[in-house]
BAVEXKOL-986925 format. One record per residue: residue in three letters; chain; residue number from 1; x, z negated, y negated of N, C-alpha, C in turn. Coordinates in pm, whole numbers, m for minus. Atoms other than C-alpha are relative to their C-alpha. Layout:
<nodes>
+------+-------+-----+--------+--------+--------+--------+--------+--------+--------+--------+--------+
: rest : kette :  nr :    n.u :    n.w :    n.v :   ca.u :   ca.w :   ca.v :    c.u :    c.w :    c.v :
+------+-------+-----+--------+--------+--------+--------+--------+--------+--------+--------+--------+
:  Ala :     A : NUM :      X :      Z :      Y :      X :      Z :      Y :      X :      Z :      Y :
...
+------+-------+-----+--------+--------+--------+--------+--------+--------+--------+--------+--------+
</nodes>
This chain:
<nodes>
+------+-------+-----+--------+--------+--------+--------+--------+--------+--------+--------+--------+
: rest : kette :  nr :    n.u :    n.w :    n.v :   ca.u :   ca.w :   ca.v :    c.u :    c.w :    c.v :
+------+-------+-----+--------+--------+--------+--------+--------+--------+--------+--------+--------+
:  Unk :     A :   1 :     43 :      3 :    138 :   1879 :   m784 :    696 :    119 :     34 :    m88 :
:  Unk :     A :   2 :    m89 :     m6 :     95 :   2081 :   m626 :    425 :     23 :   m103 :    m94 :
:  Unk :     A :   3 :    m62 :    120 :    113 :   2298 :   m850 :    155 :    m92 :     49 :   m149 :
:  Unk :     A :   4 :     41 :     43 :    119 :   2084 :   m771 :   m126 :   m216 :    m21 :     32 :
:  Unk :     A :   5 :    104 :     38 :    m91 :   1721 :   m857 :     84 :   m101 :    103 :    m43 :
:  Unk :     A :   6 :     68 :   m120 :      3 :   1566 :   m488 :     49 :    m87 :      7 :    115 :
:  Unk :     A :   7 :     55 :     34 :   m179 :   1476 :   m534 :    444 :    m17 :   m121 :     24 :
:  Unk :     A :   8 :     58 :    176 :    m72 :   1324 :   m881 :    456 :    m41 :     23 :    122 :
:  Unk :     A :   9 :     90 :    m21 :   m127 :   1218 :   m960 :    791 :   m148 :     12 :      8 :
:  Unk :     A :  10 :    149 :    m33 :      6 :    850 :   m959 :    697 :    m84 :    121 :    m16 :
:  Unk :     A :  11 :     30 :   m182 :      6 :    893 :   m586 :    601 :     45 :     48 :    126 :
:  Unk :     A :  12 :    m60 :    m51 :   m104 :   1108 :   m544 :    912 :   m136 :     m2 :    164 :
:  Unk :     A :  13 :    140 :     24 :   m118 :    827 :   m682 :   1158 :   m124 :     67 :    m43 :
:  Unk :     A :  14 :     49 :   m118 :     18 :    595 :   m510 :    960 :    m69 :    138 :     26 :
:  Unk :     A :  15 :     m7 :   m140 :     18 :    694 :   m191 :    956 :     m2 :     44 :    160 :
:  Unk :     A :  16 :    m22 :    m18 :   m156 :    758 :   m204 :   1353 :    m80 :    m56 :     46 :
:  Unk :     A :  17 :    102 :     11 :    m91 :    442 :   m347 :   1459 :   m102 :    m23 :   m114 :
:  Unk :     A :  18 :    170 :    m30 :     51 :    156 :   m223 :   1245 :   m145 :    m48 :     42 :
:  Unk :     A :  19 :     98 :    123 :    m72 :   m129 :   m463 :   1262 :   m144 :    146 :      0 :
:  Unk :     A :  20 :    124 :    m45 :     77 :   m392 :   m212 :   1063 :     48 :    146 :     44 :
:  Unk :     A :  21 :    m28 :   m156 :     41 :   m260 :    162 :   1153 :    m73 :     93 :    103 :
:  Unk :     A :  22 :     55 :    m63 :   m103 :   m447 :    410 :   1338 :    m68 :     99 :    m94 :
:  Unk :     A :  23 :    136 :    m71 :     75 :   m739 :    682 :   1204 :   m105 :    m97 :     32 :
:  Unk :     A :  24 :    132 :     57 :     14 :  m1096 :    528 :   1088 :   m105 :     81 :     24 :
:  Unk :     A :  25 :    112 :    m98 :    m45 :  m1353 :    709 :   1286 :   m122 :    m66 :   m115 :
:  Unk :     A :  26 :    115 :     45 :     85 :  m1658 :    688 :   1029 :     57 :    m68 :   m148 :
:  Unk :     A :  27 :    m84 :     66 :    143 :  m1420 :    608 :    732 :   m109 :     86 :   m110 :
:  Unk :     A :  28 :     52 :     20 :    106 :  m1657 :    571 :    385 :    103 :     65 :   m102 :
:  Unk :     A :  29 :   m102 :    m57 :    135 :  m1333 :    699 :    175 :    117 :     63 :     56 :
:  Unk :     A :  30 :   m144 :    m57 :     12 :  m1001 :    854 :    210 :     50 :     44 :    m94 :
:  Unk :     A :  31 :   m134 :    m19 :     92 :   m704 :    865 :     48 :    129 :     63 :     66 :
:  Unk :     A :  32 :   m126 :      5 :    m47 :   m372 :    995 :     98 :     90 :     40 :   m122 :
:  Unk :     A :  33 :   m103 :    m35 :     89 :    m37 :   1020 :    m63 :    159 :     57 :     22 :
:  Unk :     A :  34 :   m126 :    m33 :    m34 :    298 :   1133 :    m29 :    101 :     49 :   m131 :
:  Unk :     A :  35 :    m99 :      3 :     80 :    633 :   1080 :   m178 :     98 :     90 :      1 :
:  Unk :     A :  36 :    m78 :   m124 :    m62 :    813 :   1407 :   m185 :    126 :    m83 :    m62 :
:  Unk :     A :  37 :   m168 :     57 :    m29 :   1159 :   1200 :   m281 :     49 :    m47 :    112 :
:  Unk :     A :  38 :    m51 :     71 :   m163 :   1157 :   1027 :     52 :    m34 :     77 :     95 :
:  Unk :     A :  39 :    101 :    m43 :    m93 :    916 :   1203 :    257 :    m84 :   m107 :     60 :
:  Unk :     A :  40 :    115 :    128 :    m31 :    673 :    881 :    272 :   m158 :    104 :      8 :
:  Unk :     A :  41 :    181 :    m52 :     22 :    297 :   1008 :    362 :    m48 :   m122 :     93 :
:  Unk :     A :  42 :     78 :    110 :    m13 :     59 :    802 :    365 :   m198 :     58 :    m34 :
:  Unk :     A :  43 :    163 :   m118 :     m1 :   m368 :    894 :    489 :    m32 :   m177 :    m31 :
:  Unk :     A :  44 :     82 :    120 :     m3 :   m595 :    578 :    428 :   m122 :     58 :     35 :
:  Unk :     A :  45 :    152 :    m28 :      3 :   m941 :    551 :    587 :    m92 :   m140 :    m60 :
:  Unk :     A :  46 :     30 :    145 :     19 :  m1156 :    274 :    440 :   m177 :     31 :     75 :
:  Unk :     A :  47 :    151 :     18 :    m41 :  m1534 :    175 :    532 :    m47 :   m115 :    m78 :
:  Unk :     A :  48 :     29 :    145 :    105 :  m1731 :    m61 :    316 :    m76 :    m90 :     94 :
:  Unk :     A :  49 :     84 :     56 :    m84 :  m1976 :   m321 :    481 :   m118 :     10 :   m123 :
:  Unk :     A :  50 :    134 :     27 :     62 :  m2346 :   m425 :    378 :     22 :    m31 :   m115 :
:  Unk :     A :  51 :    m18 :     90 :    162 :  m2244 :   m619 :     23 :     86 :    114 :    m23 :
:  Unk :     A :  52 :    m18 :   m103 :     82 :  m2054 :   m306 :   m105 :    196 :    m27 :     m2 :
:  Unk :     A :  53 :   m189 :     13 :    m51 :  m1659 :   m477 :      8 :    m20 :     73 :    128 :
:  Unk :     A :  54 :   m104 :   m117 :    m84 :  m1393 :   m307 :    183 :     m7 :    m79 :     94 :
:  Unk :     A :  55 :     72 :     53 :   m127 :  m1518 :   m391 :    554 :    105 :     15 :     92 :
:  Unk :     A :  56 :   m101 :    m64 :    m87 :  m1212 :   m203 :    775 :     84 :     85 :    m98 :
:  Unk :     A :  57 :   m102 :   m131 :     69 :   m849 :    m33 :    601 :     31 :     43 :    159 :
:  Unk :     A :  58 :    m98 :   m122 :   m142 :   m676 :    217 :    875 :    104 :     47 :    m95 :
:  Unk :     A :  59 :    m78 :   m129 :     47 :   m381 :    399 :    767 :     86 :     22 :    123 :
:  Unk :     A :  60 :    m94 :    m82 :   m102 :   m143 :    637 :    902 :     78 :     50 :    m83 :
:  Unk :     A :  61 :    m55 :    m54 :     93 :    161 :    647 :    739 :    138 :     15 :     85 :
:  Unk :     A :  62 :   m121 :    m74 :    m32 :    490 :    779 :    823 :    134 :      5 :   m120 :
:  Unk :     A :  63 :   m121 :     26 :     49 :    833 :    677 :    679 :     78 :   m117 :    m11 :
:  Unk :     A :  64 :   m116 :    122 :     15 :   1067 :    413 :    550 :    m54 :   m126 :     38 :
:  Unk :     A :  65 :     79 :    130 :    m35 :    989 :     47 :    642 :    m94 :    m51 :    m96 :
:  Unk :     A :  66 :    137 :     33 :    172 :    868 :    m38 :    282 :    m88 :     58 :    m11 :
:  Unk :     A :  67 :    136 :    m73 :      7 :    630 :    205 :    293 :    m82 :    m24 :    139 :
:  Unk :     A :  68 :     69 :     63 :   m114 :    523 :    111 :    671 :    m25 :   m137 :    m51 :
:  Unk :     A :  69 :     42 :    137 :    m28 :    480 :   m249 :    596 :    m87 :     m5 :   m110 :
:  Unk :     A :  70 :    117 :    m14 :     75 :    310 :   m201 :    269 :   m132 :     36 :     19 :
:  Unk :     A :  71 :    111 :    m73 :    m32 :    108 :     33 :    377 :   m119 :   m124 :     93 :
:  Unk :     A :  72 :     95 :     99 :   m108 :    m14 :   m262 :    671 :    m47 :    m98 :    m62 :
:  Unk :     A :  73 :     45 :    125 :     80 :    m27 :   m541 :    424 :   m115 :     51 :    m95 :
:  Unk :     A :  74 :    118 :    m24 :     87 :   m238 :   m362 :    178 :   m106 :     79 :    103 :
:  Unk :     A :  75 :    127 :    m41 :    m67 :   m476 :   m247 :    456 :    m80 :   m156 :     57 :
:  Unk :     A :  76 :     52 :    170 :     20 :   m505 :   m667 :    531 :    m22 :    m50 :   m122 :
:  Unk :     A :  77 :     36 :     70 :    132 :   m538 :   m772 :    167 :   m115 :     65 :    m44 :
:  Unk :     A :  78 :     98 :    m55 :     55 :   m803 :   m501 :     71 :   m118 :    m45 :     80 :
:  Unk :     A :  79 :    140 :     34 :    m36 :  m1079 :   m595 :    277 :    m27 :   m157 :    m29 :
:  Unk :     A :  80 :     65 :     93 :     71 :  m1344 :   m830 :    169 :    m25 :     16 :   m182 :
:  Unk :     A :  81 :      1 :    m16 :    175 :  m1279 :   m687 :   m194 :    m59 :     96 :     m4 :
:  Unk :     A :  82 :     38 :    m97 :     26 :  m1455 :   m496 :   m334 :     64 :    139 :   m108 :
:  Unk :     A :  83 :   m111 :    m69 :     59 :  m1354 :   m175 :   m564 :     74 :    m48 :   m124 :
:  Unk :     A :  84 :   m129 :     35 :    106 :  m1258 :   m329 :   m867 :     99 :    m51 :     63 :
:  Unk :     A :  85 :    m76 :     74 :    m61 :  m1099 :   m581 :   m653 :    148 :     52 :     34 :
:  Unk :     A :  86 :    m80 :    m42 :    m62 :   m886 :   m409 :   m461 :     82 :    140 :    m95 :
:  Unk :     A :  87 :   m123 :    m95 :    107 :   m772 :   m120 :   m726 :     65 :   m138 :   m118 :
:  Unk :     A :  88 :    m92 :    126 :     96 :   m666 :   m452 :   m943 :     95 :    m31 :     94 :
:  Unk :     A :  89 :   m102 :     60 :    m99 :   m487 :   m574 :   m655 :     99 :     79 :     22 :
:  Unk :     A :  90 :   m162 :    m78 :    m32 :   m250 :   m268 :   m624 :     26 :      3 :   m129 :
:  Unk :     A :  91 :    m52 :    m11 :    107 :   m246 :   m212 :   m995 :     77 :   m126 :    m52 :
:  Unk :     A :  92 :    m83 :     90 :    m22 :   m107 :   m582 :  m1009 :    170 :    m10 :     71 :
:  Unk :     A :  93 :    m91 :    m38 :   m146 :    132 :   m511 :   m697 :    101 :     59 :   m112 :
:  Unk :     A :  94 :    m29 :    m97 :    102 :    229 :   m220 :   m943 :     91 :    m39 :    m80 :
:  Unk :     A :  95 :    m66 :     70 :     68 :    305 :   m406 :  m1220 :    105 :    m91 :     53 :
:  Unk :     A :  96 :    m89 :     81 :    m73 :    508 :   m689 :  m1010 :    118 :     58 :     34 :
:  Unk :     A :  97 :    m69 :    m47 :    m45 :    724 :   m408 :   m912 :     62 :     69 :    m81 :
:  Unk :     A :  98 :    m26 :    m99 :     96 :    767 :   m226 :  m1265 :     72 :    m85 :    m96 :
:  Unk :     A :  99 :    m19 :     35 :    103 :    804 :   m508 :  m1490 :     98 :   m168 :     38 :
:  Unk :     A : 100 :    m49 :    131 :    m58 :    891 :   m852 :  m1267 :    m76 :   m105 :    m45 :
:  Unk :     A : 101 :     81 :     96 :     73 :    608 :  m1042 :  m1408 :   m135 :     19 :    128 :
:  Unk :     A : 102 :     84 :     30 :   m100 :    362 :  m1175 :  m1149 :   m119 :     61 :      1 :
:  Unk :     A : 103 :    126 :    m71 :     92 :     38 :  m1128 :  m1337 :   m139 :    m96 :    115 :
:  Unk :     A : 104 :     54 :     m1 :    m81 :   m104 :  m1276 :  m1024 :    m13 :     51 :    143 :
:  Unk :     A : 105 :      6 :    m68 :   m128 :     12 :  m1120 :   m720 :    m79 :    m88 :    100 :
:  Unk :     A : 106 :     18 :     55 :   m124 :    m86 :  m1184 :   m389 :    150 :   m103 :     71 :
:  Unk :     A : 107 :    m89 :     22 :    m63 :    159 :  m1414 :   m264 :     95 :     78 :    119 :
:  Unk :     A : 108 :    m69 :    m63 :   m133 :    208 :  m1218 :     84 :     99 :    119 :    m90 :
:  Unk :     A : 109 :    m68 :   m180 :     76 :    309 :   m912 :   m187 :    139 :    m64 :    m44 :
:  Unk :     A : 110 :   m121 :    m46 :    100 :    610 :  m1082 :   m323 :    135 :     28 :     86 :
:  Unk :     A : 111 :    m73 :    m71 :    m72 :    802 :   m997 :    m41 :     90 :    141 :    m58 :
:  Unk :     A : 112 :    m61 :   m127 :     38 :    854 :   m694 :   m184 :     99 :     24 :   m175 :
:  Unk :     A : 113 :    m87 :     19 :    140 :    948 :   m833 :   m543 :    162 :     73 :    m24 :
:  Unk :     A : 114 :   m103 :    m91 :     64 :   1334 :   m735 :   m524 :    m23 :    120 :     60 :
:  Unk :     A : 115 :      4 :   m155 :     23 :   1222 :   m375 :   m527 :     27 :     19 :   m150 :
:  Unk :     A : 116 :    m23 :      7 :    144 :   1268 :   m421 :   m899 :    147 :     59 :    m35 :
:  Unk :     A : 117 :   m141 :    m52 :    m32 :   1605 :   m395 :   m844 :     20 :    155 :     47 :
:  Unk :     A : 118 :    m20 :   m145 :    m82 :   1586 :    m64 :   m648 :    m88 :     94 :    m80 :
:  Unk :     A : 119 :    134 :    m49 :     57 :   1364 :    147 :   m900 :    m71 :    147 :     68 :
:  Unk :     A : 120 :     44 :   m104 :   m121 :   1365 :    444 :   m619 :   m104 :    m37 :     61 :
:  Unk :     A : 121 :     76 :    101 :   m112 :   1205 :    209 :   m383 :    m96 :    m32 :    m31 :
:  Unk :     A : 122 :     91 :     m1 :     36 :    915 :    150 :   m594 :   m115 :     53 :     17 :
:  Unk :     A : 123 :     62 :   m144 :    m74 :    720 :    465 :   m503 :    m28 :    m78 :    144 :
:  Unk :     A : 124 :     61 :     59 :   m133 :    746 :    312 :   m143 :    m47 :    m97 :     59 :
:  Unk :     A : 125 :     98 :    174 :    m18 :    589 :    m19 :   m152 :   m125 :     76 :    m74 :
:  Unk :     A : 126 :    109 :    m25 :     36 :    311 :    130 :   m364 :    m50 :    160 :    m21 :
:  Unk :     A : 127 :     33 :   m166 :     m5 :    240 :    493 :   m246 :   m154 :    m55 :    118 :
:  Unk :     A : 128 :    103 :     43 :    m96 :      6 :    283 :     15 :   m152 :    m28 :   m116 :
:  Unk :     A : 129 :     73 :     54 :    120 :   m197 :    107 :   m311 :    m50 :    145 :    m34 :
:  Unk :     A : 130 :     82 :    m71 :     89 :   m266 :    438 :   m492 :    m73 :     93 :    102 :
:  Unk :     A : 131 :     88 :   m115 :    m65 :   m378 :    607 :   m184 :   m145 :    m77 :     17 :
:  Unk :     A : 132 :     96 :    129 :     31 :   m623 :    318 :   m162 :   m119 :     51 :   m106 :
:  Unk :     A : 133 :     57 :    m13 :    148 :   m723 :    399 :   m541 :    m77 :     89 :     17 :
:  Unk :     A : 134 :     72 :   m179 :     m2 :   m762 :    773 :   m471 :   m127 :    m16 :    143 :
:  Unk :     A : 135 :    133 :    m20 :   m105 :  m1003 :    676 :   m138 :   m111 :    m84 :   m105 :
:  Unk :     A : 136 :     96 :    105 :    139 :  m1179 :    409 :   m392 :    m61 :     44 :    m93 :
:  Unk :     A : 137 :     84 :   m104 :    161 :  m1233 :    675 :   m669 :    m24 :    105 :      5 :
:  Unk :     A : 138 :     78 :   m172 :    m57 :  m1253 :   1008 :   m501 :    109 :     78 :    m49 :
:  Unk :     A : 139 :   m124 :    m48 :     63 :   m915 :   1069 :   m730 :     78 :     25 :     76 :
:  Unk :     A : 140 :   m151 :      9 :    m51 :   m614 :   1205 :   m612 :     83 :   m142 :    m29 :
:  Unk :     A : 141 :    m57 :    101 :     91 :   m331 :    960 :   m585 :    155 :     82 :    m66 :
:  Unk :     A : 142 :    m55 :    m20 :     42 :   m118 :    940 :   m846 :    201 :     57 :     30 :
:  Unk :     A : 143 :   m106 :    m34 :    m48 :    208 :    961 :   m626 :     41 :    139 :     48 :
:  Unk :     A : 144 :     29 :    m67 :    m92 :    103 :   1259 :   m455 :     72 :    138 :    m73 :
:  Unk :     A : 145 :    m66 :   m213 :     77 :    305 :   1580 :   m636 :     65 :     65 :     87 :
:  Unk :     A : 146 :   m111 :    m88 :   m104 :    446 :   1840 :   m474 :    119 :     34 :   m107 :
:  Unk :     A : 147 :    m92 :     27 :    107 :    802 :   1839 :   m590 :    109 :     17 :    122 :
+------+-------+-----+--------+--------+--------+--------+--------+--------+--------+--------+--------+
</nodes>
């Protein structure tokens, strides 16, 4: 773990054993995103169930640990929610990471809190969230420029 706790162990385990990552055969949405400063990409498949929540996340993402472990945590926090739900829940995340004001996170999310500090690093805790958004709304996500 680095001296200013960028690599918590919860991102470190994480990012090296992906609970949620694979493709979603029969995925209801997709998303993807990618961070042309890092080279973070990130696909999301989601599926809803009967009541209209997020039933199964998948992703398949590729890069830094912050963006691997995010990516796994927000494929465990989104299901059971439905879409507002779960686009509040990254747009929260979001905020937590822009401004340092809770708003309500998810506890498991504040792991990632000193990213605040790093304002690079931002992008890679929540490039997972807007791909989310963009499978959720049919939108591109917002991270996604070629650049």
């Amino acid at each position: 773990m680095d001296r200013d706790g960028l690599y918590q162990r919860q991102v470190i385990e994480r990012a090296r054993a992906p609970v949620h990552a694979g493709p979603l055969e029969g995925a209801t949405g997709r998303g993807e995103g990618t961070n042309p400063m890092c080279g973070d990409r990130v696909r999301i498949g989601i599926w809803f169930d009967g009541d209209g929540r997020i039933g199964t996340v998948r992703h398949q993402a590729r890069g830094c640990a912050i963006c691997l472990a995010s990516a796994d945590m927000m494929a465990e926090l989104a299901v059971g929610q439905d879409q507002g739900g779960a686009v509040t829940m990254g747009r929260t995340f979001a905020a937590l990471l822009q401004t340092g004001q809770d708003g309500g996170v998810r506890p498991e999310l504040m792991v990632f809190a000193p990213l605040r500090q790093h304002r690079s690093r931002i992008r890679c805790a929540t490039l997972a969230w807007s791909a989310l958004e963009a499978a959720l709304t049919g939108t591109p996500a917002e991270d996604s420029k070629d650049g």
